[in-house]
VMD Tcl script that builds the backbone (N, CA, C; Angstrom):
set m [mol new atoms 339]
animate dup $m
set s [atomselect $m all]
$s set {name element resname resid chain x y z} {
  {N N UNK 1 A -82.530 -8.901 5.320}
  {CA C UNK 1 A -82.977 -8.699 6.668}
  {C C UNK 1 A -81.781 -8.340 7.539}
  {N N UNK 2 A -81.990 -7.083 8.509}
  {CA C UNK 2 A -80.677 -6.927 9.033}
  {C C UNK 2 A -80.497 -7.393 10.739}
  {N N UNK 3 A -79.810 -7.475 11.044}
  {CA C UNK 3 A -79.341 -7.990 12.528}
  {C C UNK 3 A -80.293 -7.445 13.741}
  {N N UNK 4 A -80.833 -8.063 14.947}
  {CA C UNK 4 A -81.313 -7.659 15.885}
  {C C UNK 4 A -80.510 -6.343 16.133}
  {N N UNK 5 A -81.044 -5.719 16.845}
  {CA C UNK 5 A -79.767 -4.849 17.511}
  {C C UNK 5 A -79.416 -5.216 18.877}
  {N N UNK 6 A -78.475 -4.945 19.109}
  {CA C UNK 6 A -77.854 -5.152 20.282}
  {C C UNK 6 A -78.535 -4.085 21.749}
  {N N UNK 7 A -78.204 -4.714 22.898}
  {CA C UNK 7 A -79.084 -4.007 23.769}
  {C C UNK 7 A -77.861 -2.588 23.963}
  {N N UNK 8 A -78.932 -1.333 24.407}
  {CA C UNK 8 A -78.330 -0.141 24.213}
  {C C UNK 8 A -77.901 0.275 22.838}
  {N N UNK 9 A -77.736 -0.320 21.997}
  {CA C UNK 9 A -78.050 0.571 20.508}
  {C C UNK 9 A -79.002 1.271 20.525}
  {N N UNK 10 A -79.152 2.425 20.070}
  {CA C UNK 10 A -80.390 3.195 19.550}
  {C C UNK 10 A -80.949 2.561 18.539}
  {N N UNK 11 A -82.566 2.613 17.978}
  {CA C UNK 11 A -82.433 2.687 17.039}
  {C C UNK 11 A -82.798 3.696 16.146}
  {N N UNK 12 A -82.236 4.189 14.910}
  {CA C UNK 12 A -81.599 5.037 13.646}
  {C C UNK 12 A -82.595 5.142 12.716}
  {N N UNK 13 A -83.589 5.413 12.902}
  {CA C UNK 13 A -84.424 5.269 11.703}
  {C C UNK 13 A -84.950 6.895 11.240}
  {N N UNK 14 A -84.504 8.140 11.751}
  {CA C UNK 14 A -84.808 8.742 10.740}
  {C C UNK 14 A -83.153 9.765 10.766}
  {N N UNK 15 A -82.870 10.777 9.791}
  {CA C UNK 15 A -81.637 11.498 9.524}
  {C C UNK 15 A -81.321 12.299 11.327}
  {N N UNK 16 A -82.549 12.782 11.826}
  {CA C UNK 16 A -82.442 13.346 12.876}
  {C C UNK 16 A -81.852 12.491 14.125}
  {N N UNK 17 A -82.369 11.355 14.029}
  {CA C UNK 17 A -81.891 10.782 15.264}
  {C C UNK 17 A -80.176 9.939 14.608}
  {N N UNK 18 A -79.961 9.865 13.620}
  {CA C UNK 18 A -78.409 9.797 13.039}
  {C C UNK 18 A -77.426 10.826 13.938}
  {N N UNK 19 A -78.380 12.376 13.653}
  {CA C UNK 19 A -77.390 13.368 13.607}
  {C C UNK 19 A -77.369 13.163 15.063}
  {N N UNK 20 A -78.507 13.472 15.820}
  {CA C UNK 20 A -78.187 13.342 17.410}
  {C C UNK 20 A -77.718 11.963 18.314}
  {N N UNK 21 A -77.058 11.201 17.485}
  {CA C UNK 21 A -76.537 9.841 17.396}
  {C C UNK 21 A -75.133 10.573 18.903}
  {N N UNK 22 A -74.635 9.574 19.685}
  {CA C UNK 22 A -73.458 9.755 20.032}
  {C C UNK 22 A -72.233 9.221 19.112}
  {N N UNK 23 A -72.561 8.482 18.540}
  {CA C UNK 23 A -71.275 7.641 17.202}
  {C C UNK 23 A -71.279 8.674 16.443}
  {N N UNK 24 A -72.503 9.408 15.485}
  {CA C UNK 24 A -72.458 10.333 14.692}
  {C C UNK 24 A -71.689 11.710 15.301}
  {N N UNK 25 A -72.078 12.219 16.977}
  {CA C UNK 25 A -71.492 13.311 17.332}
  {C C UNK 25 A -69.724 12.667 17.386}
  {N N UNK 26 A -69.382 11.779 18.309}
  {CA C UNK 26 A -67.983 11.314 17.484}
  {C C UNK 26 A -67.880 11.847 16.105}
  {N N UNK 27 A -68.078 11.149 15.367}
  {CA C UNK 27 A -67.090 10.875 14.096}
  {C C UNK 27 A -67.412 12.248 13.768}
  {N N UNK 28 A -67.901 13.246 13.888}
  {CA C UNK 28 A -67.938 14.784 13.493}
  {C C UNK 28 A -67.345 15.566 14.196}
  {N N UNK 29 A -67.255 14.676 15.514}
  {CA C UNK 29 A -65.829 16.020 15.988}
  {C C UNK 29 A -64.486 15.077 15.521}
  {N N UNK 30 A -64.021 14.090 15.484}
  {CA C UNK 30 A -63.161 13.719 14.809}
  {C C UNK 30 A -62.710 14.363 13.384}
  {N N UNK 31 A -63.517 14.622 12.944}
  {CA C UNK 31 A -63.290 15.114 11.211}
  {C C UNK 31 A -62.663 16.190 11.571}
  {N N UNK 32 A -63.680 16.996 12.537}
  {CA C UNK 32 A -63.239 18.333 12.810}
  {C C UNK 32 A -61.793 18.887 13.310}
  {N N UNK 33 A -61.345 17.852 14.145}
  {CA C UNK 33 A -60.608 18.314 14.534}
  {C C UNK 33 A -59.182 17.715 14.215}
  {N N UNK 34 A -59.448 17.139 12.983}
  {CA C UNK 34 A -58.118 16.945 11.903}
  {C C UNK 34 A -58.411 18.213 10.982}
  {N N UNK 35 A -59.640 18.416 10.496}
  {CA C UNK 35 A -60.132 19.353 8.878}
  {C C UNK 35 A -59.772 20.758 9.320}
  {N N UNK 36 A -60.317 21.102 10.568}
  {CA C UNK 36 A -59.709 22.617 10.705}
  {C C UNK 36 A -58.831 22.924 10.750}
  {N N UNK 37 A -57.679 22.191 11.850}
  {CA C UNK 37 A -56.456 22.705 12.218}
  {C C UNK 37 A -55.668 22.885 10.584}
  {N N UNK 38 A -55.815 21.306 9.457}
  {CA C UNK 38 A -55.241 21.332 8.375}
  {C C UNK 38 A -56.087 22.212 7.544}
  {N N UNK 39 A -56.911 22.738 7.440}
  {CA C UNK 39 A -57.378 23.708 6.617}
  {C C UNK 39 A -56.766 25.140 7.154}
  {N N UNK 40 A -56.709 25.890 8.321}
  {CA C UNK 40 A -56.112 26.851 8.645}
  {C C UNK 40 A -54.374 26.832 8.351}
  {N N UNK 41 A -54.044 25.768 8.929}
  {CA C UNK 41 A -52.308 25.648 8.437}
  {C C UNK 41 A -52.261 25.718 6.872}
  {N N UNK 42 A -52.790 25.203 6.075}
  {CA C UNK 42 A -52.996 24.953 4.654}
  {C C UNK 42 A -53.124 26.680 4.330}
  {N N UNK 43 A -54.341 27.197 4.319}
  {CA C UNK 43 A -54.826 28.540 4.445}
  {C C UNK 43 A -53.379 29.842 4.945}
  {N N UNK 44 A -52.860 30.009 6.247}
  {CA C UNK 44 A -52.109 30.923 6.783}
  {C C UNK 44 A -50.546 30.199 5.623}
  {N N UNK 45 A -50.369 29.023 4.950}
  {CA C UNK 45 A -49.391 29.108 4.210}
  {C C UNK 45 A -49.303 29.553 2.997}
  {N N UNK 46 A -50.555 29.760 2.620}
  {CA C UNK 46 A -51.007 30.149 0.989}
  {C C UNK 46 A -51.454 31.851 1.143}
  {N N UNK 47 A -51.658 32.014 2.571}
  {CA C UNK 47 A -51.497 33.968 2.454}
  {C C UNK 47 A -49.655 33.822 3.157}
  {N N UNK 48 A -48.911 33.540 3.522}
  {CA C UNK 48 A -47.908 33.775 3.544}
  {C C UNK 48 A -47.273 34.047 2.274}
  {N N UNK 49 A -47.630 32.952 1.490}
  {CA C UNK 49 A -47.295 33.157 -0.082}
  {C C UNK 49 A -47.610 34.141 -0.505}
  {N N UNK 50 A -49.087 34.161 -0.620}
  {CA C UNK 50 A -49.283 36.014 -1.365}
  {C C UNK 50 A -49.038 36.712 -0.597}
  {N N UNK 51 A -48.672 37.280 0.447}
  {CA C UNK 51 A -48.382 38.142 0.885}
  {C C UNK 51 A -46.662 38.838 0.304}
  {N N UNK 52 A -46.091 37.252 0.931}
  {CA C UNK 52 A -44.555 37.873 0.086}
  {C C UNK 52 A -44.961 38.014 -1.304}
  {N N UNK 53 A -45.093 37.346 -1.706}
  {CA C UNK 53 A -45.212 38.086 -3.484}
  {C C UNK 53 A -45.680 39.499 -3.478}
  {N N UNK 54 A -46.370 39.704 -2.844}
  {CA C UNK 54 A -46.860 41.436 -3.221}
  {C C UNK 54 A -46.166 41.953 -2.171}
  {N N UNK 55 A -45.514 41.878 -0.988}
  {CA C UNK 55 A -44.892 42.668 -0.033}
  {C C UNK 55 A -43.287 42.675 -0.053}
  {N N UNK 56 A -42.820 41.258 -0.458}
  {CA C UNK 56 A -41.117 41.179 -0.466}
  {C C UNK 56 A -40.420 40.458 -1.520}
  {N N UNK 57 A -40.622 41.649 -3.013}
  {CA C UNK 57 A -40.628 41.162 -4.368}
  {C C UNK 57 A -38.650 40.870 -3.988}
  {N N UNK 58 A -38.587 41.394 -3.242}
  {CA C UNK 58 A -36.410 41.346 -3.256}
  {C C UNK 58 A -36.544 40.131 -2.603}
  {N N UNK 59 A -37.163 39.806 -1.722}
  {CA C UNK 59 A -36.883 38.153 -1.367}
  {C C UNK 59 A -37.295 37.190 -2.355}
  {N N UNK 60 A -38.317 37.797 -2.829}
  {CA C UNK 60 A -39.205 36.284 -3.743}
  {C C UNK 60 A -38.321 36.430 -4.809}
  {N N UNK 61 A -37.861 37.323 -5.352}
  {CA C UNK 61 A -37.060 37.425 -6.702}
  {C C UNK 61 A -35.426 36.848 -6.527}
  {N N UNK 62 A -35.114 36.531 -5.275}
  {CA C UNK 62 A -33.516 36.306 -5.270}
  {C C UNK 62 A -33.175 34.910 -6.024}
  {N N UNK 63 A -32.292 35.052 -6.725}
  {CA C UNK 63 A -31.990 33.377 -7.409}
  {C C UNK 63 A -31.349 32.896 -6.668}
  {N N UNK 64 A -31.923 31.586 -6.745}
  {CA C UNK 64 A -31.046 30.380 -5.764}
  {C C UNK 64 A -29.876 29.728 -6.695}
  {N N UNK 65 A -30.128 29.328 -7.963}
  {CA C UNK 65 A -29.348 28.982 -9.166}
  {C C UNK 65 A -29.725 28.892 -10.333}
  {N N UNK 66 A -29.255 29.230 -11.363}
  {CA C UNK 66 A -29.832 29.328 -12.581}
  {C C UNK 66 A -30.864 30.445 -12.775}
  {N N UNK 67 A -32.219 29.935 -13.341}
  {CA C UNK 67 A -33.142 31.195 -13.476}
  {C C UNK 67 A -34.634 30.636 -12.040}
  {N N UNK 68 A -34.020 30.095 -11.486}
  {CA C UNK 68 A -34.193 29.343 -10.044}
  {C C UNK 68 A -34.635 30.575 -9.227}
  {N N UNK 69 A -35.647 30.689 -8.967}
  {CA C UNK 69 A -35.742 32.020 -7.488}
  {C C UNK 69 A -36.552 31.555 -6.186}
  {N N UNK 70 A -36.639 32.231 -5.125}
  {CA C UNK 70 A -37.485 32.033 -3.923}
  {C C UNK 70 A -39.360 31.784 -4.649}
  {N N UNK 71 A -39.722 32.585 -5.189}
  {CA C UNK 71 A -40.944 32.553 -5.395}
  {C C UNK 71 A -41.550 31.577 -6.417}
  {N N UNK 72 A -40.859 30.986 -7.065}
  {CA C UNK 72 A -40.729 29.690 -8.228}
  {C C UNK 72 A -40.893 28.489 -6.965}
  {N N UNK 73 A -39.894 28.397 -6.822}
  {CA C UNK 73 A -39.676 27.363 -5.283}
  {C C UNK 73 A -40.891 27.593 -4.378}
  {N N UNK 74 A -41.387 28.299 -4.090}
  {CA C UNK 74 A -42.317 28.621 -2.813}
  {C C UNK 74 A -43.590 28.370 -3.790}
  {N N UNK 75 A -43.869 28.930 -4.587}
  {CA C UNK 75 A -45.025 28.003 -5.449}
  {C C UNK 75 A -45.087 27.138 -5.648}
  {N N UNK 76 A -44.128 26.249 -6.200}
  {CA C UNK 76 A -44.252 24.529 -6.304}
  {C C UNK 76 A -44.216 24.287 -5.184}
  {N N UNK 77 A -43.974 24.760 -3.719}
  {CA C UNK 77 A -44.397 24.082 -2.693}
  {C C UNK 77 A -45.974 23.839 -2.307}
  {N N UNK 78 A -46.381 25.016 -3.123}
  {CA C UNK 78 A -47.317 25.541 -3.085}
  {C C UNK 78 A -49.021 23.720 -3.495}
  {N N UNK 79 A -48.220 23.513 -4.532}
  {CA C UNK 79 A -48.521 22.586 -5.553}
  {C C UNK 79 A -48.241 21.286 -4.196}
  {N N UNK 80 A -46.645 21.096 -4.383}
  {CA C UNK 80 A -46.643 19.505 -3.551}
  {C C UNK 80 A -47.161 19.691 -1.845}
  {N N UNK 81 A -47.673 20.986 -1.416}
  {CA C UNK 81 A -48.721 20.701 0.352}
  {C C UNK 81 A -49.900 20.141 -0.162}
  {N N UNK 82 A -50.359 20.760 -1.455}
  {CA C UNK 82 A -51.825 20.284 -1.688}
  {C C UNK 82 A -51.979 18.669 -2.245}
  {N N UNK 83 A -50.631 18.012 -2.593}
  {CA C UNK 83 A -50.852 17.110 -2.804}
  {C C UNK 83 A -50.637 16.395 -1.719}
  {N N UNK 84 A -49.701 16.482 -0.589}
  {CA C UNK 84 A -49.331 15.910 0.604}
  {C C UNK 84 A -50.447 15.833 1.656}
  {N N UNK 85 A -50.941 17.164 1.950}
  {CA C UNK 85 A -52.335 17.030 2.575}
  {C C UNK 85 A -53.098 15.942 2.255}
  {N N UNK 86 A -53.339 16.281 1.087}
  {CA C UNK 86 A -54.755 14.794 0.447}
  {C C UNK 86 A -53.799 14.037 0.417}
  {N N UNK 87 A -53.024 13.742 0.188}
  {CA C UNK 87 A -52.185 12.168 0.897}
  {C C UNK 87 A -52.597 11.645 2.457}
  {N N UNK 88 A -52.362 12.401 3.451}
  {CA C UNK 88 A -52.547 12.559 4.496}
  {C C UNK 88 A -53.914 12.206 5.245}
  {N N UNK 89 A -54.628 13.372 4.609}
  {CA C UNK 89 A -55.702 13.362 4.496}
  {C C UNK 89 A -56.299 11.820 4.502}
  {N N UNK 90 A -56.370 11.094 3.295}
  {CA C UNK 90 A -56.754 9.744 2.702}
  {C C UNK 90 A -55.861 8.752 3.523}
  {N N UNK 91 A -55.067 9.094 4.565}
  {CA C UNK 91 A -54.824 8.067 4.756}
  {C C UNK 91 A -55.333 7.964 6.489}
  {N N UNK 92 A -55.066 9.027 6.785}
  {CA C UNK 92 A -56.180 9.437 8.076}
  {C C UNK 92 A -57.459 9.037 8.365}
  {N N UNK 93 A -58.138 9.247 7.021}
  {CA C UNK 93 A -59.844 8.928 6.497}
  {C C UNK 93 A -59.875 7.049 7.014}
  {N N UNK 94 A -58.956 6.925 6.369}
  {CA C UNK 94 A -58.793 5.241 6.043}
  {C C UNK 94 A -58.916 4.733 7.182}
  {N N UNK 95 A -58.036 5.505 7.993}
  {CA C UNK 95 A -57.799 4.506 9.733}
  {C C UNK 95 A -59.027 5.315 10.624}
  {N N UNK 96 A -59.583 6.256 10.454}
  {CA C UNK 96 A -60.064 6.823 11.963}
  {C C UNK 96 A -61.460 7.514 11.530}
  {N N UNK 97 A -62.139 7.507 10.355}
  {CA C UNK 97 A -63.163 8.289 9.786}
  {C C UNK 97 A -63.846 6.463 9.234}
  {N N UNK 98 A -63.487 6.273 8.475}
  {CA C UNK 98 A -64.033 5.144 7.575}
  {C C UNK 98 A -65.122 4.203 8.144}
  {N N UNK 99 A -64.348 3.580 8.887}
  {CA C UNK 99 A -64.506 2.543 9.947}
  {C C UNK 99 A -65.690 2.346 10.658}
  {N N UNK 100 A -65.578 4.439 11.240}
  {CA C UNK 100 A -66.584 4.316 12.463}
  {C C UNK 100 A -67.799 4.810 11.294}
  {N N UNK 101 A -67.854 5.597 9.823}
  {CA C UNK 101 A -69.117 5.658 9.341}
  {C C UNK 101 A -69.458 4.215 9.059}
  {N N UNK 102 A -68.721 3.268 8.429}
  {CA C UNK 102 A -69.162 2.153 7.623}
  {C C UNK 102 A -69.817 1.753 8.628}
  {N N UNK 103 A -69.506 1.280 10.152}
  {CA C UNK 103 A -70.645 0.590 11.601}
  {C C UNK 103 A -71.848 1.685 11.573}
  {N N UNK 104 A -71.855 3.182 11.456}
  {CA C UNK 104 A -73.288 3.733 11.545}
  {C C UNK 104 A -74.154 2.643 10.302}
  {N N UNK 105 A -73.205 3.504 9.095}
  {CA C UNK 105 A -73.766 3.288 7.758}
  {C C UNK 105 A -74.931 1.674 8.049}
  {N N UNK 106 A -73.911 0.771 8.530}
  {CA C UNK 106 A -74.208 -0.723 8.919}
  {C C UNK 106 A -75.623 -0.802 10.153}
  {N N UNK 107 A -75.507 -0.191 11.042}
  {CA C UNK 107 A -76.479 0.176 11.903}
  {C C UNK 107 A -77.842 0.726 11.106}
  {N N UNK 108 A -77.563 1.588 10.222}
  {CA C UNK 108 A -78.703 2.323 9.641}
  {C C UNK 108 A -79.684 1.512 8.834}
  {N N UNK 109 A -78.566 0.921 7.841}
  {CA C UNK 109 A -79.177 0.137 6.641}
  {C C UNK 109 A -79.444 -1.344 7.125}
  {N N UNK 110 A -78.651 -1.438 8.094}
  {CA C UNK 110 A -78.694 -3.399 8.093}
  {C C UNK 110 A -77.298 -3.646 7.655}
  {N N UNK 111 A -77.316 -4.841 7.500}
  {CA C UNK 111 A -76.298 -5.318 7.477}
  {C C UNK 111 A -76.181 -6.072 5.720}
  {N N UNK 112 A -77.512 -6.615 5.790}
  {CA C UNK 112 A -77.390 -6.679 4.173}
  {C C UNK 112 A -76.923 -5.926 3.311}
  {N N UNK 113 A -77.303 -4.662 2.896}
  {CA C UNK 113 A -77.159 -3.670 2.092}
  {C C UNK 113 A -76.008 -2.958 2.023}
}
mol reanalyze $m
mol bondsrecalc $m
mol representation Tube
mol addrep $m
């Protein structure tokens, strides 16, 4: 059995009135406006990449040391943003996304469940 609700809660009982929720319009511009900015920065660094590779083979090809070059290096960066992001990402989720679904989630279902 789940909790009275509190006065001024809505109540949540079908997907539609979730979505037109004010907590729900929160936490969706919140997402948003971490997910885009890092999806476009993410995005304009990975066509920077291809771009030099097919436009400035004398830069990407210069050795830094050994058989070491710009475009070796700029790919494994390539590798550790995508892991840094979802680092980021997950830890962002944790403090400022989580929280406010688990109280809908809690609102929706009760408190039991």
């Amino acid at each position: 059995m789940s909790e009275p609700r509190r006065a001024g809660e809505p109540e949540l009982t079908t997907y539609r009135d979730v979505q037109l929720s004010p907590d729900f319009t929160e936490l969706r511009r919140r997402f948003r406006r971490f997910v885009f900015p890092m999806t476009g920065l993410f995005l304009a660094w990975y066509f920077l990449y291809v771009l030099l590779a097919d436009y400035a083979h004398g830069f990407m090809s210069y050795r830094l040391f050994g058989n070491i070059n710009v475009a070796l290096l700029l790919g494994f960066g390539q590798f550790v943003s995508t892991f840094a992001i979802t680092m980021i990402y997950v830890r962002w989720a944790d403090k400022q996304v989580d929280p406010a679904a688990d109280r809908m989630r809690q609102l929706i279902e009760g408190e039991d469940q």
